[in-house]
PyMOL Python script that loads the backbone (N, CA, C, O; Angstrom):
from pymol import cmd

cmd.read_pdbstr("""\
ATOM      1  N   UNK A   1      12.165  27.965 -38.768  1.00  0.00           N
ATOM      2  CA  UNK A   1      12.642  26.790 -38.065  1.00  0.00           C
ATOM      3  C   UNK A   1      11.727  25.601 -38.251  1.00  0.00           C
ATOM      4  O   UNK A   1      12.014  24.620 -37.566  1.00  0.00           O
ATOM      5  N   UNK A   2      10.997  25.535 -38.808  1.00  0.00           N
ATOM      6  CA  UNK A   2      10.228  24.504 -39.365  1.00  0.00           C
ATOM      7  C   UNK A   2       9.253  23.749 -38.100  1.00  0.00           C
ATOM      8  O   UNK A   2       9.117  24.643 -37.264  1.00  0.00           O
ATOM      9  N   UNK A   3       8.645  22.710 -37.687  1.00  0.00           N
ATOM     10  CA  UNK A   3       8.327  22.304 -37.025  1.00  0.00           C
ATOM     11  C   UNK A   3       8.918  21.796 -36.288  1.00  0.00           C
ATOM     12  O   UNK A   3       8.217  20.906 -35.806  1.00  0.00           O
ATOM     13  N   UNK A   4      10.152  21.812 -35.728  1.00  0.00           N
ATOM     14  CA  UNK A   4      10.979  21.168 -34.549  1.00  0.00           C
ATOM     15  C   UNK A   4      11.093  21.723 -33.537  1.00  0.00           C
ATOM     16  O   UNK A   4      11.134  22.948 -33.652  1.00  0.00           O
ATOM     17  N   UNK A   5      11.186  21.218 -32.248  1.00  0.00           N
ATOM     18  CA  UNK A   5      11.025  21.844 -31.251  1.00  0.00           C
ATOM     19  C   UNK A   5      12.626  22.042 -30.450  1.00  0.00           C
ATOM     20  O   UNK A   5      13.382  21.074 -30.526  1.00  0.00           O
ATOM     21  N   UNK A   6      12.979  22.954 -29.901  1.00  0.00           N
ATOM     22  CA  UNK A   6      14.129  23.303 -29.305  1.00  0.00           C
ATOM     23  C   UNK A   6      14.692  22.386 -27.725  1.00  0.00           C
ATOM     24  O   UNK A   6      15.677  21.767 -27.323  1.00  0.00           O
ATOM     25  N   UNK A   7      13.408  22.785 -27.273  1.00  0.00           N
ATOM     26  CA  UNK A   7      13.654  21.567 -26.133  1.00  0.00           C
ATOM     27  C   UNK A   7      12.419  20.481 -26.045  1.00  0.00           C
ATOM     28  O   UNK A   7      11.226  20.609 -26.318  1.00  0.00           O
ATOM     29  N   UNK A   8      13.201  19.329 -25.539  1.00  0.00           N
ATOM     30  CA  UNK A   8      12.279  18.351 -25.367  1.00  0.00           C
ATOM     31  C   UNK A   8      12.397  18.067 -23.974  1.00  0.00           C
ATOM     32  O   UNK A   8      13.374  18.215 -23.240  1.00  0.00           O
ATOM     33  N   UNK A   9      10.914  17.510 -23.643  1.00  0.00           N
ATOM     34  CA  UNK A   9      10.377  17.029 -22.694  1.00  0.00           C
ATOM     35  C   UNK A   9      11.647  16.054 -21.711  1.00  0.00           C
ATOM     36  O   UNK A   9      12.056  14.970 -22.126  1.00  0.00           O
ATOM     37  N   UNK A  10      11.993  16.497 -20.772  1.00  0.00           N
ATOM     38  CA  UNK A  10      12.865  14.966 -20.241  1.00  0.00           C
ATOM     39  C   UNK A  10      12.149  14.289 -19.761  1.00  0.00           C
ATOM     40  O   UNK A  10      11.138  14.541 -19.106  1.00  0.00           O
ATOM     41  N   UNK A  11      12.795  12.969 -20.159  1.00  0.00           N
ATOM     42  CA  UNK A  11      12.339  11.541 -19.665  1.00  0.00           C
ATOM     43  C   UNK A  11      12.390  10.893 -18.777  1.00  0.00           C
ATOM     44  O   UNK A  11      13.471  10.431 -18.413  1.00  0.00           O
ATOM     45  N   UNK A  12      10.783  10.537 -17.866  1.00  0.00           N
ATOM     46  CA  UNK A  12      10.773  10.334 -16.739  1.00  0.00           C
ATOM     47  C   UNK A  12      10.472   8.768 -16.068  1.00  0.00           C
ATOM     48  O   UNK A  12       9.488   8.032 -16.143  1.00  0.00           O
ATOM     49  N   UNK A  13      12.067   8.596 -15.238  1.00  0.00           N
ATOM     50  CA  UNK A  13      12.244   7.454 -15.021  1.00  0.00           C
ATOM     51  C   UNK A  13      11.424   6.554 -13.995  1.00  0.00           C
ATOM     52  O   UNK A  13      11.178   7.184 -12.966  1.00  0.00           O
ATOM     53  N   UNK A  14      11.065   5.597 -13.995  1.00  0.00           N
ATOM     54  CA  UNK A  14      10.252   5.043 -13.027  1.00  0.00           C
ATOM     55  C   UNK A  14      10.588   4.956 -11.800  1.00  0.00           C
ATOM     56  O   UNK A  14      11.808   5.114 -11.830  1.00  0.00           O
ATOM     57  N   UNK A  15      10.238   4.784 -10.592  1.00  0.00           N
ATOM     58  CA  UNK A  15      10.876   4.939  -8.816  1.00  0.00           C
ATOM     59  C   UNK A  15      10.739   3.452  -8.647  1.00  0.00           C
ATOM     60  O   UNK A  15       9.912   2.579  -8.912  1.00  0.00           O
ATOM     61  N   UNK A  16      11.946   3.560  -8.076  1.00  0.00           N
ATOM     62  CA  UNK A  16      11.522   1.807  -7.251  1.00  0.00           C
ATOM     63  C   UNK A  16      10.725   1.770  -5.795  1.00  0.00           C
ATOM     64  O   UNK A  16      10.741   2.424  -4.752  1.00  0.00           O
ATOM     65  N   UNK A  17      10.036   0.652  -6.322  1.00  0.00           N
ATOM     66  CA  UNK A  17       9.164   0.260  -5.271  1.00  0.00           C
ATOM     67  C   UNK A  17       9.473   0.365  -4.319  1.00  0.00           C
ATOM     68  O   UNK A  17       9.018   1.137  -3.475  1.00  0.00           O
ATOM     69  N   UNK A  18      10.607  -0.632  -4.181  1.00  0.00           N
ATOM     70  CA  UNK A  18      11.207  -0.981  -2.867  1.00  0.00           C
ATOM     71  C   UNK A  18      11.503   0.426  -1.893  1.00  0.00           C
ATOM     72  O   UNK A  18      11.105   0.662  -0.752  1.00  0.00           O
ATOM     73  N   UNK A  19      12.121   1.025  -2.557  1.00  0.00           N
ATOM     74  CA  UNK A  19      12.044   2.278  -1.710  1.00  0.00           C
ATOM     75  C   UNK A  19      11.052   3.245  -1.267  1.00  0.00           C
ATOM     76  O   UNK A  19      11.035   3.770  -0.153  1.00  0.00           O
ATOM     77  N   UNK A  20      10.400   3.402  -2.012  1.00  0.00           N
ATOM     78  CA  UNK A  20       8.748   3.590  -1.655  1.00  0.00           C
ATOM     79  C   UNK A  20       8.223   3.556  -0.498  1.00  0.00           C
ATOM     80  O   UNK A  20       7.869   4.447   0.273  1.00  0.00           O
ATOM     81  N   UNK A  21       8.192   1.531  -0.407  1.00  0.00           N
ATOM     82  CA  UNK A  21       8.418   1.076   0.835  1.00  0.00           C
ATOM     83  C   UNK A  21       8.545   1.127   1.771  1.00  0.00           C
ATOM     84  O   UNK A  21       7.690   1.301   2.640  1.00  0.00           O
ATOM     85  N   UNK A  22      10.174   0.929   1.924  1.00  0.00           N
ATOM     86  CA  UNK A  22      11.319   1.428   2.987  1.00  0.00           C
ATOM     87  C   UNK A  22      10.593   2.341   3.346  1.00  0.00           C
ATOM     88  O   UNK A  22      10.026   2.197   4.430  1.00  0.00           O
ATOM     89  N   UNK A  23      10.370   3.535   2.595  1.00  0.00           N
ATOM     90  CA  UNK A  23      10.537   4.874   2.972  1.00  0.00           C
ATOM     91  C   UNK A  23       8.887   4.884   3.909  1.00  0.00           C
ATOM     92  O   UNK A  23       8.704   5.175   5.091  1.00  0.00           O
ATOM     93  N   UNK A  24       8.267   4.620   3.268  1.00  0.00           N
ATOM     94  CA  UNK A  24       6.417   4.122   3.981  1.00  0.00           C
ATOM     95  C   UNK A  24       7.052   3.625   5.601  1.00  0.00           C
ATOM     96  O   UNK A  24       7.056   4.275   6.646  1.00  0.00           O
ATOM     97  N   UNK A  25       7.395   2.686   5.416  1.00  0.00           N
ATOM     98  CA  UNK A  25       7.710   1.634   6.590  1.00  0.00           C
ATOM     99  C   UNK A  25       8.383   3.031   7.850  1.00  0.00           C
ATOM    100  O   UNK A  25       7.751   3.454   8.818  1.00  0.00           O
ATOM    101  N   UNK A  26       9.786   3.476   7.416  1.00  0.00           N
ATOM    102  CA  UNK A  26      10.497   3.753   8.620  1.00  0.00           C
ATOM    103  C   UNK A  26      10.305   5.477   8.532  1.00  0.00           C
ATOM    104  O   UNK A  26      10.627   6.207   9.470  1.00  0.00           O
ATOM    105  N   UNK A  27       9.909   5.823   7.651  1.00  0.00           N
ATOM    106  CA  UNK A  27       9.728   7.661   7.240  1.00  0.00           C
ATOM    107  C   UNK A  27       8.243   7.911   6.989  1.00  0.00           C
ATOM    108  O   UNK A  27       7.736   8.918   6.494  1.00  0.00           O
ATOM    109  N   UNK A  28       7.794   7.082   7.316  1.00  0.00           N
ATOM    110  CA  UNK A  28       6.186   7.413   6.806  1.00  0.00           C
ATOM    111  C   UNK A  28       5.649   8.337   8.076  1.00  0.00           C
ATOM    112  O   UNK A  28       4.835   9.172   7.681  1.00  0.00           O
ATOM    113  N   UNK A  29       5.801   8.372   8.932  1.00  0.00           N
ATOM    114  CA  UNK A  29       4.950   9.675   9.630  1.00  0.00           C
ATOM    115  C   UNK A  29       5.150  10.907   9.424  1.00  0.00           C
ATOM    116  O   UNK A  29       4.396  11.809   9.790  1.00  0.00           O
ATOM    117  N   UNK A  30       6.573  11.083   8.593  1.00  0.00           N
ATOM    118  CA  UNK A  30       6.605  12.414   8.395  1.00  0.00           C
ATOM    119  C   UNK A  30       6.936  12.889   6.517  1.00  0.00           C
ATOM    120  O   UNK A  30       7.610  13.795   6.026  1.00  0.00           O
ATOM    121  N   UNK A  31       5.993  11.645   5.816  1.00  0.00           N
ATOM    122  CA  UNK A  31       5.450  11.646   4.597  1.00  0.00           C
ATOM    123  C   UNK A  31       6.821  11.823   3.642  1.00  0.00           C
ATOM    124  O   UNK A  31       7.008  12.769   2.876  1.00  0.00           O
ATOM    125  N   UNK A  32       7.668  10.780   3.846  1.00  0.00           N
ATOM    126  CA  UNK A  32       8.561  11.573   3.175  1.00  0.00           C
ATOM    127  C   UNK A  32       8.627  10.443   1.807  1.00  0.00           C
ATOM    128  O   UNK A  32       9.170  10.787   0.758  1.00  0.00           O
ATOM    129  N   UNK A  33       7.968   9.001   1.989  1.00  0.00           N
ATOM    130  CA  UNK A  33       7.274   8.249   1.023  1.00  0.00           C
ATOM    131  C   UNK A  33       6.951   8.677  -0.564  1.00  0.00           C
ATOM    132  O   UNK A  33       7.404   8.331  -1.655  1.00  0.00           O
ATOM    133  N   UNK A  34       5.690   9.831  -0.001  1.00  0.00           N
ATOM    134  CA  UNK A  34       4.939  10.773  -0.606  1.00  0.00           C
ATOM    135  C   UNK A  34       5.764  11.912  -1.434  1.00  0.00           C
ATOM    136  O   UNK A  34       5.561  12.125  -2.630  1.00  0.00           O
ATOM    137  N   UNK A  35       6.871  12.726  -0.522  1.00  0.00           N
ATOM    138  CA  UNK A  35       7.418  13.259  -1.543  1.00  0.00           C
ATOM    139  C   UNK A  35       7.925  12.618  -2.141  1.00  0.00           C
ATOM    140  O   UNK A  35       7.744  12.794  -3.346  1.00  0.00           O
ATOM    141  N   UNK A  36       8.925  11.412  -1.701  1.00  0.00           N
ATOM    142  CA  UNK A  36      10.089  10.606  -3.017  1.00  0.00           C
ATOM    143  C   UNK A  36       8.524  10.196  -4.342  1.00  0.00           C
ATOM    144  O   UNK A  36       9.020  10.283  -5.466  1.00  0.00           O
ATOM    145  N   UNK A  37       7.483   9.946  -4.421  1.00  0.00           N
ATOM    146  CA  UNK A  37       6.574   9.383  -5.215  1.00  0.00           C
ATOM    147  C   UNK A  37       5.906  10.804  -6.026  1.00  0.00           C
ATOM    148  O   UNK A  37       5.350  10.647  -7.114  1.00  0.00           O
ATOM    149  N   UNK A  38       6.021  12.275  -5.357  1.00  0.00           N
ATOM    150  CA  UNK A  38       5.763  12.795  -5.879  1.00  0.00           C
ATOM    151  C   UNK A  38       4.494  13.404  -5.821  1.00  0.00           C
ATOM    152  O   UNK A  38       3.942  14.145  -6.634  1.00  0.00           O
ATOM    153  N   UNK A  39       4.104  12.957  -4.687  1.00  0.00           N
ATOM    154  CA  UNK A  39       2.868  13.711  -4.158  1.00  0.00           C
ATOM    155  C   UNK A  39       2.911  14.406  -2.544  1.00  0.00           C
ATOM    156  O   UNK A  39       2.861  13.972  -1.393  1.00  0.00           O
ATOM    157  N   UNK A  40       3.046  15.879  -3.283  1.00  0.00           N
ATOM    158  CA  UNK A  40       4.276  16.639  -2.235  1.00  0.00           C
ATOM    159  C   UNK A  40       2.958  17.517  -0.998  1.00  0.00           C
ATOM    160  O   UNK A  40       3.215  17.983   0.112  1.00  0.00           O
ATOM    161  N   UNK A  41       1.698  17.487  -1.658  1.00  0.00           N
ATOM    162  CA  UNK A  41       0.742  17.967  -0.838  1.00  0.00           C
ATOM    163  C   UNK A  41       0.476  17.047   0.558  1.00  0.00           C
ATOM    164  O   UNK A  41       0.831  17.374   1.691  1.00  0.00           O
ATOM    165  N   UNK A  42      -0.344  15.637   0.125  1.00  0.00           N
ATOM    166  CA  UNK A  42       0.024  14.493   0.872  1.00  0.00           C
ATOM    167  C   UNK A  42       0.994  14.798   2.131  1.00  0.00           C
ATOM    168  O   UNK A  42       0.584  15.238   3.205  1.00  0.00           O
ATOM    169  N   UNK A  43       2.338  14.499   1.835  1.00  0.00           N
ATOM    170  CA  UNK A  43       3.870  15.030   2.198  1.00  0.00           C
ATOM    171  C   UNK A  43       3.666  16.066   3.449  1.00  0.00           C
ATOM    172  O   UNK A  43       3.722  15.926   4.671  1.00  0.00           O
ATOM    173  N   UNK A  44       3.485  16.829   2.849  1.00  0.00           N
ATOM    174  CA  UNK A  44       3.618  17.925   3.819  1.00  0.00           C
ATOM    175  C   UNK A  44       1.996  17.860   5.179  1.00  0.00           C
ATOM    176  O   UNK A  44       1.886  18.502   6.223  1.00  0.00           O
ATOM    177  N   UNK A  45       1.131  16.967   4.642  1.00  0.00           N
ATOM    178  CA  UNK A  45      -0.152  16.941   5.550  1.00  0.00           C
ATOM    179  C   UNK A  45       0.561  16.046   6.659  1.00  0.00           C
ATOM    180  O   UNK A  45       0.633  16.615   7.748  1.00  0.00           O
ATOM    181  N   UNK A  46       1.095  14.781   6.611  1.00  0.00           N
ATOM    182  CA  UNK A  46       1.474  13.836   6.911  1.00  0.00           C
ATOM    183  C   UNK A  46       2.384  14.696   8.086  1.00  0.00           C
ATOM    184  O   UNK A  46       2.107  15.047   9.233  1.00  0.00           O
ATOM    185  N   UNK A  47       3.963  14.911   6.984  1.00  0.00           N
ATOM    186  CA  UNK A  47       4.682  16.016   8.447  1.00  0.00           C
ATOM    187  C   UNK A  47       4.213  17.050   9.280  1.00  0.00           C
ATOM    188  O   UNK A  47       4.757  17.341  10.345  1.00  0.00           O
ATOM    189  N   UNK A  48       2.918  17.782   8.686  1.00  0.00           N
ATOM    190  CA  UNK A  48       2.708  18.507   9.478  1.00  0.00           C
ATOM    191  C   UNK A  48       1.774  17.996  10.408  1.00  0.00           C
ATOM    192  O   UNK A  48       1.841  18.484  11.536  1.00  0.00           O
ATOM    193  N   UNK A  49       1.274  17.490  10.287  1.00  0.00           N
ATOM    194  CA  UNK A  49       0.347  16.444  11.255  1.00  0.00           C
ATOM    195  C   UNK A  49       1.263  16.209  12.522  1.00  0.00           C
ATOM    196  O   UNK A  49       1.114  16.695  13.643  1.00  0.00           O
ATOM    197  N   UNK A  50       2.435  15.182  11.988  1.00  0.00           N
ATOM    198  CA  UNK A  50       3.021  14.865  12.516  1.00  0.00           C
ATOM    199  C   UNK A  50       3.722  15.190  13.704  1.00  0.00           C
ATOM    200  O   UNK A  50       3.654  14.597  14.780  1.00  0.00           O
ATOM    201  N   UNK A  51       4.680  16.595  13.295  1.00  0.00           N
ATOM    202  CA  UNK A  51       5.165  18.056  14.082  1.00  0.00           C
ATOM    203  C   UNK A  51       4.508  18.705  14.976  1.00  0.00           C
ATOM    204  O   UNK A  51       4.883  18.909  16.131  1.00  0.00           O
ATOM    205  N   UNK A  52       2.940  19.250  14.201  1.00  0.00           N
ATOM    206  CA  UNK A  52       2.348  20.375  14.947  1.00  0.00           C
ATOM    207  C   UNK A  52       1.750  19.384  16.217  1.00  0.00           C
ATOM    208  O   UNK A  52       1.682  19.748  17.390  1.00  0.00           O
ATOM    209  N   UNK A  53       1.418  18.311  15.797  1.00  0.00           N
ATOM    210  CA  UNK A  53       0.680  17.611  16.914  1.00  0.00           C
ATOM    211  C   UNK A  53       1.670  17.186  18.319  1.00  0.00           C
ATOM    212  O   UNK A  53       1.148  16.622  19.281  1.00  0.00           O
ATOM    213  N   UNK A  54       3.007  17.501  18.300  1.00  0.00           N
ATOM    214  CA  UNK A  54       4.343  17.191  19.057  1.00  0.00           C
ATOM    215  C   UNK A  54       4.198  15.839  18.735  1.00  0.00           C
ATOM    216  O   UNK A  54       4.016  15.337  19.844  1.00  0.00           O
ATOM    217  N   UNK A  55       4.159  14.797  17.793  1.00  0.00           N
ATOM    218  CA  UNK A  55       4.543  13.534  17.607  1.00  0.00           C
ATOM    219  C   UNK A  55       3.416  12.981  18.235  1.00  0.00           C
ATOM    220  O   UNK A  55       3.437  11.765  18.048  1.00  0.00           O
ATOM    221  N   UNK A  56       2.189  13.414  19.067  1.00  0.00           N
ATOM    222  CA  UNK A  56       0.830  12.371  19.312  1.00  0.00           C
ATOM    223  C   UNK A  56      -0.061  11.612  18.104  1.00  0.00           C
ATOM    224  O   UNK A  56      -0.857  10.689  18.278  1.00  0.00           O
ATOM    225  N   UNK A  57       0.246  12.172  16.998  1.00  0.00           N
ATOM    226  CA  UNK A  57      -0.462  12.289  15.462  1.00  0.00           C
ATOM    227  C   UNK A  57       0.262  11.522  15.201  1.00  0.00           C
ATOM    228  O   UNK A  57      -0.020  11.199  14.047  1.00  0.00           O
ATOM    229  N   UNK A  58       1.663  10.566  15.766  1.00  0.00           N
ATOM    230  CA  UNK A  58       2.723  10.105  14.433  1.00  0.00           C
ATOM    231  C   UNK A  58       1.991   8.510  14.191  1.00  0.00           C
ATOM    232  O   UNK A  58       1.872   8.113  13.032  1.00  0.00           O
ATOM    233  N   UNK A  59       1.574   7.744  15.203  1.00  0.00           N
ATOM    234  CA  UNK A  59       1.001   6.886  15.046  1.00  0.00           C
ATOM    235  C   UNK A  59      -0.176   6.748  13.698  1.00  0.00           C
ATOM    236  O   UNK A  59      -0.204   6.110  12.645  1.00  0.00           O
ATOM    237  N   UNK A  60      -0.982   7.607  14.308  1.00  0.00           N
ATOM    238  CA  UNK A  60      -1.736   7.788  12.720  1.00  0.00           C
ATOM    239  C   UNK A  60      -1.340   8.228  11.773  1.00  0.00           C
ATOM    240  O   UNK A  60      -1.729   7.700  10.731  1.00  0.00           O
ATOM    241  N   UNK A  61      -0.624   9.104  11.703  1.00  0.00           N
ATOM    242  CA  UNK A  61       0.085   8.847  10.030  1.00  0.00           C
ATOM    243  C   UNK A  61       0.931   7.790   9.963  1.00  0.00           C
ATOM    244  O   UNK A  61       0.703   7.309   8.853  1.00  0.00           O
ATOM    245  N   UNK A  62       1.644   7.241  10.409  1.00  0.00           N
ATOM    246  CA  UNK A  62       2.064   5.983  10.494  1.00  0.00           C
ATOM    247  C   UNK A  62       1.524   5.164   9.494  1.00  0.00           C
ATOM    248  O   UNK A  62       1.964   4.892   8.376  1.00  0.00           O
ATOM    249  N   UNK A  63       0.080   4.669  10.310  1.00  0.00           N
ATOM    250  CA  UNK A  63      -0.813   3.712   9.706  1.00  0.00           C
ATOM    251  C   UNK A  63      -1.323   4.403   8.153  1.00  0.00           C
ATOM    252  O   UNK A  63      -1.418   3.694   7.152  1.00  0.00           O
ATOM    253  N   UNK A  64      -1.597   5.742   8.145  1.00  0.00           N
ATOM    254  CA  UNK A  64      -2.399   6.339   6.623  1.00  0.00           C
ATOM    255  C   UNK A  64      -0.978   6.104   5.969  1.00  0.00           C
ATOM    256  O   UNK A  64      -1.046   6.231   4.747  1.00  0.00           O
ATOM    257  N   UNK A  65       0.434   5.762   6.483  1.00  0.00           N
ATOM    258  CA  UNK A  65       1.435   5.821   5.372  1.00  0.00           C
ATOM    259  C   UNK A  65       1.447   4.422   4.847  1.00  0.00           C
ATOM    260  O   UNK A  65       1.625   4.222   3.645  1.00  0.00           O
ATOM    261  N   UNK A  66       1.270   3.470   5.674  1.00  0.00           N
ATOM    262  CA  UNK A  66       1.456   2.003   5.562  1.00  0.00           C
ATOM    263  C   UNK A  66      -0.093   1.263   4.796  1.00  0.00           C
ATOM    264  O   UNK A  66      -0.179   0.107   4.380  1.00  0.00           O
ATOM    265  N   UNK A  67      -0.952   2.082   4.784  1.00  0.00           N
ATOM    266  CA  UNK A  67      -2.227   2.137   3.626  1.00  0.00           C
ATOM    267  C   UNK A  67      -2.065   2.542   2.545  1.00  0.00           C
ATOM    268  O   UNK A  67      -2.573   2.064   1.531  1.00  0.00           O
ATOM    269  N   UNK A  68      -1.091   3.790   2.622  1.00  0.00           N
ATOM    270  CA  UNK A  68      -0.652   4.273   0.865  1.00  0.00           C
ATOM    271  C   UNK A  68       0.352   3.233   0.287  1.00  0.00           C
ATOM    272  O   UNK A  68       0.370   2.944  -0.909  1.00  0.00           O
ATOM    273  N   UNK A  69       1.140   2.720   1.164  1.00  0.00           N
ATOM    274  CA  UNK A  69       2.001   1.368   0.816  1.00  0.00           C
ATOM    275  C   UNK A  69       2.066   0.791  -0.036  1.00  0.00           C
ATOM    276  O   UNK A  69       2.698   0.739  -1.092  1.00  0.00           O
ATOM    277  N   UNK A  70       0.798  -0.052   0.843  1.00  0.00           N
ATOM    278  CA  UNK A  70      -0.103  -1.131  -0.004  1.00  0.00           C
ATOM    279  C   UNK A  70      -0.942  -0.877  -0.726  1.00  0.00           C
ATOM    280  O   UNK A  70      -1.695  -1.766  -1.124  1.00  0.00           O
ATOM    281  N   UNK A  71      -1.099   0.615  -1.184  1.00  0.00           N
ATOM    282  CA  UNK A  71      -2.363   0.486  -2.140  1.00  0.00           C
ATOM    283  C   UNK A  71      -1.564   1.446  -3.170  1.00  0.00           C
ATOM    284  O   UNK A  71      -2.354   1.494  -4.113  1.00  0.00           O
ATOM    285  N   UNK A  72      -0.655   2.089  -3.460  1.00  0.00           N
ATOM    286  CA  UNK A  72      -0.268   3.094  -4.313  1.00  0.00           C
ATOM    287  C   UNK A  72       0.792   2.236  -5.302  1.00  0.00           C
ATOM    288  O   UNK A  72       1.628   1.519  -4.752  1.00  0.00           O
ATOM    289  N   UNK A  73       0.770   2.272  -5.954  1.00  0.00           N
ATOM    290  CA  UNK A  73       1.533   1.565  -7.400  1.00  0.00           C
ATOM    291  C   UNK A  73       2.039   2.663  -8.724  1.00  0.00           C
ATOM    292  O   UNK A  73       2.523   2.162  -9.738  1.00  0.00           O
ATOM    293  N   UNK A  74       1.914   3.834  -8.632  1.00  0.00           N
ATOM    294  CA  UNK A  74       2.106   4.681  -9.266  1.00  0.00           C
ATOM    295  C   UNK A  74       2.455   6.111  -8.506  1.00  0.00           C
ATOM    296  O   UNK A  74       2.018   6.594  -7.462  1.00  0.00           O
ATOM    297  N   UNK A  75       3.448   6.593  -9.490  1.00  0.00           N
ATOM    298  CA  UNK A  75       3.725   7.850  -8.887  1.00  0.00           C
ATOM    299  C   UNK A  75       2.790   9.122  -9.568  1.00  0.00           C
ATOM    300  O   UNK A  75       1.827   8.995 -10.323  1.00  0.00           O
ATOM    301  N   UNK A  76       3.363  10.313  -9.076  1.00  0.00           N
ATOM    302  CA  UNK A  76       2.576  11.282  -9.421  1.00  0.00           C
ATOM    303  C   UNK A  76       2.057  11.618 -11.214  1.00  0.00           C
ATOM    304  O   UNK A  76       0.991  12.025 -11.675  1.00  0.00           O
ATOM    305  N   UNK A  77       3.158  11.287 -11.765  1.00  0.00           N
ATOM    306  CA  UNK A  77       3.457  11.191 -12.897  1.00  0.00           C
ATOM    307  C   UNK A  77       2.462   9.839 -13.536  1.00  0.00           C
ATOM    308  O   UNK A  77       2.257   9.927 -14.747  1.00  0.00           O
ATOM    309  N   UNK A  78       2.210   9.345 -13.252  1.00  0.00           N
ATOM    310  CA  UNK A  78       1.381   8.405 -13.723  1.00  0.00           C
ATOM    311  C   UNK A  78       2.245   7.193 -14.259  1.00  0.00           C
ATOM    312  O   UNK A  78       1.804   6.491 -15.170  1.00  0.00           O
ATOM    313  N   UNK A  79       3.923   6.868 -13.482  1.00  0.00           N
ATOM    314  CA  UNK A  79       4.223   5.581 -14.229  1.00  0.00           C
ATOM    315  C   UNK A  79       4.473   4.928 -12.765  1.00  0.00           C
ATOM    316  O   UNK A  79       4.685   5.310 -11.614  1.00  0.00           O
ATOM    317  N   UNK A  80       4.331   3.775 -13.453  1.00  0.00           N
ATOM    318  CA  UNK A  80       3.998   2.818 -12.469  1.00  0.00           C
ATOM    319  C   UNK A  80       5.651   2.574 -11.305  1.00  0.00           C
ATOM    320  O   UNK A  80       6.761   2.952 -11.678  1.00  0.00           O
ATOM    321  N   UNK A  81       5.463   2.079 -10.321  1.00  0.00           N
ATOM    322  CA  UNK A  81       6.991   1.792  -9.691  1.00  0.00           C
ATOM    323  C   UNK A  81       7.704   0.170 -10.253  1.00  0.00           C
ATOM    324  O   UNK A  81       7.048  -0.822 -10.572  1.00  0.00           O
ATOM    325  N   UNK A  82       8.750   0.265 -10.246  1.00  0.00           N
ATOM    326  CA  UNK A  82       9.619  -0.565 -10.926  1.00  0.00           C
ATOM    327  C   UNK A  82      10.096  -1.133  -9.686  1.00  0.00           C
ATOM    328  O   UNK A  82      10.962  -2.007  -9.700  1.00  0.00           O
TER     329      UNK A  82
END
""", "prot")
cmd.dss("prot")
cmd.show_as("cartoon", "prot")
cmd.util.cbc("prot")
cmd.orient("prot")
């Protein structure tokens, strides 16, 4: 079969910002930002924080979501948001 490969890699599309965002802004205490971006560890610290603490924790993840906000420009994958 010569050097060709059978399957190729699929091609991975960039996330929009904006939703990112959104998702930071009104879903961010229970990291769900983080999974749409692809950083699913994050994600799950955030909700579980969130949960186990009965919602006293949501404030602060809140704020650690609205810091990843503004400072994260790339997803897990390493391409930037569109």
């Amino acid at each position: 079969m010569g050097g060709s490969t059978l399957f190729a890699a699929p091609e991975l599309k960039p996330k929009s910002r904006l939703t990112f965002i959104l998702l930071g802004i009104f879903l961010g205490s229970f990291g769900v930002h983080n999974f749409y971006a692809g950083y699913t560890k994050r994600g799950i610290a955030q909700l579980c924080l969130t949960v186990l603490t009965l919602f006293y924790a949501s404030a602060i993840t809140w704020i650690w979501a609205l810091v990843e906000v503004c400072t994260i420009n790339r997803d897990r994958n390493n391409i930037g948001f569109v």
